[in-house]
N, C-alpha and C positions, 0 to 999 in steps of 0.2 A: 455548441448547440446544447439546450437546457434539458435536462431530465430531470423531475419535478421540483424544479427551480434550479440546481447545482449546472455549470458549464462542464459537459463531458468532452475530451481529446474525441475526434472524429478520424482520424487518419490513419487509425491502427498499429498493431503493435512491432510492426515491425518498422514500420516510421519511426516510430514513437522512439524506439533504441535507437538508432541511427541517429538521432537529433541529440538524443542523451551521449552517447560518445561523443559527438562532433563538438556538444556545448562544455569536453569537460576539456576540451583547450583556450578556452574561454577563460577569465579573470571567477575569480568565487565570486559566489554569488550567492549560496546557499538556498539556491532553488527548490523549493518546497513541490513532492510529487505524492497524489495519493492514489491507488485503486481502488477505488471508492464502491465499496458493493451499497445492495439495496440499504442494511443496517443504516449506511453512512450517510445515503442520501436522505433517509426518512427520519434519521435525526437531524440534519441541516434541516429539515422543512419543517420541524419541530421546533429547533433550540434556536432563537436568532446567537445566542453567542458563538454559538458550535458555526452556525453557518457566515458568521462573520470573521471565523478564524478560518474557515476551508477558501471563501472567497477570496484569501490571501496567496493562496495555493497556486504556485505557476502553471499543474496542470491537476484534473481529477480525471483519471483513466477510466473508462467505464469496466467495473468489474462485476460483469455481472452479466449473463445472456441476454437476458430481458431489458436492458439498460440497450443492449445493441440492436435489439430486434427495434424500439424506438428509436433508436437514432437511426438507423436503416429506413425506418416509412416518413422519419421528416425529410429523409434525402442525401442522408450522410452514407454513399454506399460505400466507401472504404473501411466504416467502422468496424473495429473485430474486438472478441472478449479480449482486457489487458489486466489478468488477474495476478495478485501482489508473486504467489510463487512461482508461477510461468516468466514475469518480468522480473524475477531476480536469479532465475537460474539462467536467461538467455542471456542478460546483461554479463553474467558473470563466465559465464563459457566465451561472450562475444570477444571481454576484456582481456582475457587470458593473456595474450601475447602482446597488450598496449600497458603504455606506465598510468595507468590508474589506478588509483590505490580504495581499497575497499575497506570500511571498520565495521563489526556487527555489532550491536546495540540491542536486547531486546533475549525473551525468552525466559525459564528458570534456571538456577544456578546449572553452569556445566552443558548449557543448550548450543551457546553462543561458540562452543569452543567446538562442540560438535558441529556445527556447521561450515563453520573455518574449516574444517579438516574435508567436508563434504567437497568445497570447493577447491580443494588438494585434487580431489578424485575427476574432477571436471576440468582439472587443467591450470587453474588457476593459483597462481604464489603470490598474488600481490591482496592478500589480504593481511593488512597494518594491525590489525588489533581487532580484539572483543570485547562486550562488556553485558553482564547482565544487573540494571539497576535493581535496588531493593525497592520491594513491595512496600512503599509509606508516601507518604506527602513529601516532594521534593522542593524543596528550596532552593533560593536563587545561588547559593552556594554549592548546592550541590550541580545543581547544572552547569555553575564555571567549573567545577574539578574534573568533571565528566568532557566537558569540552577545550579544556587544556590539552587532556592526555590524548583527545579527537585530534588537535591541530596540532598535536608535537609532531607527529608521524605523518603531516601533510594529507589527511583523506582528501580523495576526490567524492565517493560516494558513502554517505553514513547510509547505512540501513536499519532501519527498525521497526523490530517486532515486538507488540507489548499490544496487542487487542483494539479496536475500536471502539468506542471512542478517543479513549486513552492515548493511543502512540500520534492522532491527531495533533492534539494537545501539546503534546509532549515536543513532537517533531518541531511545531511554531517556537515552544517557548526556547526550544535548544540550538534554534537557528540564529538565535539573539549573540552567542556569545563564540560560534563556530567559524571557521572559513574555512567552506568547503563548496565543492561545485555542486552537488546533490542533497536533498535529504529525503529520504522514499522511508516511509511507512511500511511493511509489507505484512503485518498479520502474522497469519500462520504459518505462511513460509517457515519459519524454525522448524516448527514442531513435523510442516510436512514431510523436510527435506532432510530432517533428523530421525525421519520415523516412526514418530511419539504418536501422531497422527495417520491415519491412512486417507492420501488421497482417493476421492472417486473418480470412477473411468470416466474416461474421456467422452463417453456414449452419454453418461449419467450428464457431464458437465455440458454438453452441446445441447442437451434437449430442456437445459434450463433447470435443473431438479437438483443440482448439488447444494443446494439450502437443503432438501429432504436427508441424500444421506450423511448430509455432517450429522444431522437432529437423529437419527438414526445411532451414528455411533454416540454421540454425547447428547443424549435425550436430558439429564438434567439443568448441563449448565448452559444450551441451547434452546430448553424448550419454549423457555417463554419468550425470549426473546424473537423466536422464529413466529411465532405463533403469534404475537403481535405486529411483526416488523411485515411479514408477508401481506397482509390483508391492508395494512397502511400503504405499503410499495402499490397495490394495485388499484387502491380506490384513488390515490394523488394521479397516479397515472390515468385514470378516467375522469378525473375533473380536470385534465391535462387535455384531454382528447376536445371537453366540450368548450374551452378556451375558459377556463376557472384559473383563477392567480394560478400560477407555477411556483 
């Protein structure tokens, strides 16, 4: 079901996992997954390249409250928020005791290693590796090096964190040279579940407002972006209401 133009998962997040377990005894396949908040959609309705790379995308999770609240009044009443660090801390508690094996990808130097340990604390040993790529224009070479050392160690699920639109991007071009059963994007997850970041309560995030307090804690390298992206998200979404292109 479309939210301004982008195909959102409608079945919720706890479907959503249970299909990701069940599909990683499945043959690779390097299934492309993203939590697509507003940023991500209102650049797909923007960029036709960006949305010709996410169209490729096995699923785009609605992350975002308002992303649900629409998909709720077209009809989709199962949908629920499927936001990048909620869906990698459940998948990763869920796997704990299954052979699937997890690499993290993503972050700044020493992020990636903090989070592996994160998921020590949660129960989980099968995480195979981490990696935090360098900040520069990546080459086809470096994405085989990077997906060598991914497939030596058999991942089932890559995760990566490297910002949106970027780990978009990234995710596509690194699925080219991997065999793996997943590749999920997930943003800030690092930074949240490292601490670097403070998530907002749960209160803030239900009532649709956790764009307010990110901009709040990082008012610079948030501001403009929010301040653009928000007024886009809602004017697409009422040319959406009056049957205007999606």
């Amino acid at each position: 079901m479309k939210v301004i133009g982008t195909d959102l998962y409608e079945h919720g997040m706890d479907a959503a996992i249970k299909e990701i377990i069940a599909l990683c005894d499945a043959p690779a396949e390097n299934r492309l997954i993203s939590p697509s908040d507003a940023n991500v959609l209102v650049h797909a309705r923007r960029n036709k390249a960006f949305k010709a790379v996410l169209d490729q995308y096995f699923w785009n999770l609605p992350d975002g409250v308002p992303s649900v609240w629409i998909l709720k009044l077209k009809g989709a009443k199962q949908a629920t928020r499927c936001s990048g660090p909620d869906l990698f801390e459940q998948v990763i508690r869920a796997t704990a005791h299954l052979p699937i094996k997890h690499y993290l990808c993503g972050g700044a130097e020493g992020t990636a290693k903090e989070l592996a340990e994160k998921c020590l604390e949660w129960g989980n040993k099968n995480i195979v590796g981490y990696y935090s790529p360098p900040f520069k224009e990546l080459t086809e070479k470096d994405y085989q090096e990077m997906a060598e050392n991914i497939n030596a160690v058999q991942t089932s699920i890559l995760w990566v964190g490297l910002g949106a639109p970027k780990q978009i991007y990234f995710s596509h071009q690194i699925s080219k040279f991997t065999q793996t059963k997943f590749i999920i994007p997930i943003g800030a997850a690092f930074d949240f579940h490292t601490g670097k970041v403070k998530k907002a309560p749960r209160w803030i995030q239900k009532c649709g407002m956790e764009w307010f307090y990110r901009l709040c804690q990082e008012p610079r390298r948030l501001g403009k972006r929010y301040f653009k992206v928000v007024p886009l998200f809602m004017w697409y979404c009422f040319l959406g209401a009056f049957g205007k292109r999606q």
